[in-house]
N, C-alpha and C positions, 0 to 999 in steps of 0.2 A: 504493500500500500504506500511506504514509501518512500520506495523509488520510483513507483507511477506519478507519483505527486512531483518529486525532482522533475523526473522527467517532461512531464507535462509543463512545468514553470519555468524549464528553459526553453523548451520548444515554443510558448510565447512570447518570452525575451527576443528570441533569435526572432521570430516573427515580425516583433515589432522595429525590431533594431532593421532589420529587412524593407522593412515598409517605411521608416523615417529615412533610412539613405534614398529610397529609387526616388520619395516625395520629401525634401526636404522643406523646412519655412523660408519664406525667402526674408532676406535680414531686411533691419531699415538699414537710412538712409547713414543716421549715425553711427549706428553698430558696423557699418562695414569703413567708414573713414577712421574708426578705434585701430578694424582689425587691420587696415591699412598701415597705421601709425605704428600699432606693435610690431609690424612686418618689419618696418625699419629699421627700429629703434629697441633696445635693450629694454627690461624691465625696469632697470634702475636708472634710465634716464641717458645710458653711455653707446656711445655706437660698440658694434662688436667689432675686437680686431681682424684684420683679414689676415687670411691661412690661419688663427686664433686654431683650429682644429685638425691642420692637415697633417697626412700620415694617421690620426688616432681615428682608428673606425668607429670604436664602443665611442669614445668623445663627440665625434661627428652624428652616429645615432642620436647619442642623448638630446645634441642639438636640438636636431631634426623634429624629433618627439618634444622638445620644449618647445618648439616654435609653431610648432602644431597646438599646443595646447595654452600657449599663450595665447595667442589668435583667434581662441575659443573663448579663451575667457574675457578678451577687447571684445567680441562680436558678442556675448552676453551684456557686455556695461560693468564686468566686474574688475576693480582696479585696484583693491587690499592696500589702500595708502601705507597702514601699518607696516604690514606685512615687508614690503615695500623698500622701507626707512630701512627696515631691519639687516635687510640684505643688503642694500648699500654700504649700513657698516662693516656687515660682515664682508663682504666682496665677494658676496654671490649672486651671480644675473640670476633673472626670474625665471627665465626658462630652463637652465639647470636645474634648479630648484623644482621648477614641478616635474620636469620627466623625474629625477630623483624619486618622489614621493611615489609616481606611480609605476613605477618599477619597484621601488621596494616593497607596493601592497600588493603588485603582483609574485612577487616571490615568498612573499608570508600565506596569500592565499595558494600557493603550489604547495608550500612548505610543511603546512599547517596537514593533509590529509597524506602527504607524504611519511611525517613522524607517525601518525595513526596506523599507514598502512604497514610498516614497519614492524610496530607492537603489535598488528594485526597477523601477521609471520614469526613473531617470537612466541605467540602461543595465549597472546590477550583475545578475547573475542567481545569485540564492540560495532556494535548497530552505526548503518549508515548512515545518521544523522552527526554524529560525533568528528567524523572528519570534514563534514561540511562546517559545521560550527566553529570546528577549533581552527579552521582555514581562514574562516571569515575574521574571526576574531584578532590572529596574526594580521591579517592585511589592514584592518584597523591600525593595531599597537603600530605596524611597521610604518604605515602612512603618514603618524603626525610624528615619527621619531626624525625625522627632520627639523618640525618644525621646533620642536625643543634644542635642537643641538644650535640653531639659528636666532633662538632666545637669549640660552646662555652666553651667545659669543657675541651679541650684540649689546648686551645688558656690561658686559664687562669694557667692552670698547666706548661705550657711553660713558663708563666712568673714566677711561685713561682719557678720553676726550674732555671732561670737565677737567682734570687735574692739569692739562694742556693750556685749555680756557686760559687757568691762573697764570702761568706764568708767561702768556703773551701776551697779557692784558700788562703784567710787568713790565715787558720789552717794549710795548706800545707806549707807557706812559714816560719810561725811561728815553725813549725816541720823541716824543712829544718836549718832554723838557729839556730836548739837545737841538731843538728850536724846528725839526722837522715838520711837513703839512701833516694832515692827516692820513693822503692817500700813502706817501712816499712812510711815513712810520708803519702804517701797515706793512708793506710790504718788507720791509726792512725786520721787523719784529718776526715776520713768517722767514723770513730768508736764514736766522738763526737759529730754530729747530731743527732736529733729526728724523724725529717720529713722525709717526703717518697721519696724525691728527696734524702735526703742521703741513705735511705734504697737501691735506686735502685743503686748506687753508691758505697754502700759495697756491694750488691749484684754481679755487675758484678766485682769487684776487689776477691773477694771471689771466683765465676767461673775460675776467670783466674789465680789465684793461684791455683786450681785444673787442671783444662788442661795444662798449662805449657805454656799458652801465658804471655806478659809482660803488665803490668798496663796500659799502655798507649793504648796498641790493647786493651784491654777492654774498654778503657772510649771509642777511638773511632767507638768499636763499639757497644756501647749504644748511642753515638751520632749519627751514619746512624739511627739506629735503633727509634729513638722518635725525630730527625732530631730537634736538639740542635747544634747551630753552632758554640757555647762555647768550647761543649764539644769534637766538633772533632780541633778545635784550641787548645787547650791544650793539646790533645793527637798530634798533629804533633808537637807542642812545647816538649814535655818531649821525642818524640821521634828522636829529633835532638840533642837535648842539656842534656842528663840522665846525663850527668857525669861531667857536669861542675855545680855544686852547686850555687855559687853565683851568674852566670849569670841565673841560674833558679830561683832562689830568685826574682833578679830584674823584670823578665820576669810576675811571678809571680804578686807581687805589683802593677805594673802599668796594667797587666789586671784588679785585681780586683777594682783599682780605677776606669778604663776604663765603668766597668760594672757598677759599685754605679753611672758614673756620667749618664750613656745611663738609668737609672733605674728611676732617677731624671728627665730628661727630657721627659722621659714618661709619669711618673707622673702628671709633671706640662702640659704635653698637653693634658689630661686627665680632669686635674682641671680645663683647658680652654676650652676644648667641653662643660665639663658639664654648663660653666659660660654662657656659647654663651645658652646653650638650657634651662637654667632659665630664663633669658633677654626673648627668643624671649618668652615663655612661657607667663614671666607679659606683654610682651607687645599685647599678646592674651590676657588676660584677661582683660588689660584695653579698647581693641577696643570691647571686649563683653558689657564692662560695658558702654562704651558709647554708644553705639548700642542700651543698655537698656533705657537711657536716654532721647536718641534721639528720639527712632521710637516712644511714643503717640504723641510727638508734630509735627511729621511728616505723620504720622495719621491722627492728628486732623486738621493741613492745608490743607491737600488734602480731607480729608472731609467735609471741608468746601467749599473750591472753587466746 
């Protein structure tokens, strides 16, 4: 009963999947200048490099399959701003990123009735619903284990990016009081970092001194763009105050103190999770070791009576 049932509910999947290619919807007007634009253009806003994939077959696949499914998701109207940000900091185009996902839920649900079939041959005997299930269930977990691993690395580059903020807001103010403009101290201020947070920060200062926008439209919008709320305060800050120097100085200073003191307080609550999860930790281990202690003579009582 059922595998007539499987059977029957794929046999109308295929059906329908059958019948929505030969008659597909035909898109508006918008949704295909979307899937046009994502055709072009990276998820994260960067054009792709060319040969970016040549020689790599599987690389060149995934492409392929990302740009497929990007272009699904333009021609839907779906654009995951978040989602988005996140990869930008992380430095993964979008379309990587989804064939990723669906590949990996396609290998969980092989996977998942694979393992079944297996203890199914060692001598387990379990009903045909159980590898369907535990199939489905992997392709789940496998699908969003992306999107966690893209949280974490993005969450953490947010903060080496704030910790950055601080000390070019230093260089800035220190260039500022060594009688520079404002454009020319930005740039100057980014020219002496190492790190990638400053790399992205001469980068978009560098863009906008090519297009003919002003510094502060570029930091704020690398601030929408990797959703840094530094950096779009300090783009509304230099774009009220460009021309009074000294008041940008002080504006200056007291952000970057602002940012070392919220930087610190992180830190120390940080130091305190981790303190609180050692503690309860030894206090596992000593109710294990009395538990060791305990249970022969708790044994040996009740084996007696």
């Amino acid at each position: 009963m059922t595998g007539a049932f499987l059977t029957g509910g794929l046999g109308g999947f295929g059906l329908f999947l059958l019948a929505f290619a030969l008659h597909p919807p035909r898109p508006r007007l918008g949704r295909r200048l979307a899937a046009f634009d994502a055709s072009r253009r990276q998820g994260n806003g960067r054009w792709r490099a060319a040969g970016a994939y040549s020689g790599d077959h599987s690389g060149e696949l995934r492409w392929r399959l990302g740009r497929w499914l990007a272009g699904l998701c333009a021609a839907r109207g779906w654009e995951f701003p978040s989602l988005r940000a996140s990869l930008s900091l992380a430095g993964v185009p979008f379309e990587i990123f989804l064939a990723t996902k669906v590949m990996l839920a396609v290998l969980g649900l092989v996977l998942g009735p694979v393992l079944v079939i297996m203890l199914g041959l060692a001598g387990a005997h379990l009903p045909i619903v159980i590898p369907v299930w535990f199939g489905l269930a992997l392709a789940v977990v496998f699908f969003f284990l992306p999107d966690l691993e893209v949280k974490q690395k993005a969450d953490k580059r947010r903060r080496d990016f704030r910790h950055a903020i601080g000390s070019f807001l230093d260089l800035f103010a220190m260039n500022l009081a060594g009688g520079r403009g404002v454009p020319e101290a930005l740039m100057s201020a980014s020219n002496v970092g190492t790190g990638w947070a400053f790399w992205r920060i001469r980068d978009a200062l560098a863009t906008a001194r090519i297009t003919g926008h002003t510094p502060w439209q570029a930091l704020g919008a690398l601030g929408d763009e990797i959703r840094i709320d530094e950096l779009r305060d300090l783009a509304a800050a230099l774009s009220l105050v460009a021309e009074d120097g000294a008041k940008v100085r002080e504006s200056l200073v007291a952000r970057a103190a602002s940012l070392r003191r919220r930087e610190l307080a992180d830190l120390e609550g940080q130091a305190g999770e981790r303190s609180q999860s050692m503690l309860v930790a030894q206090l596992l281990l000593c109710a294990g070791f009395l538990i060791f202690l305990v249970f022969p003579v708790v044994g040996l009582l009740l084996g007696t009576r």
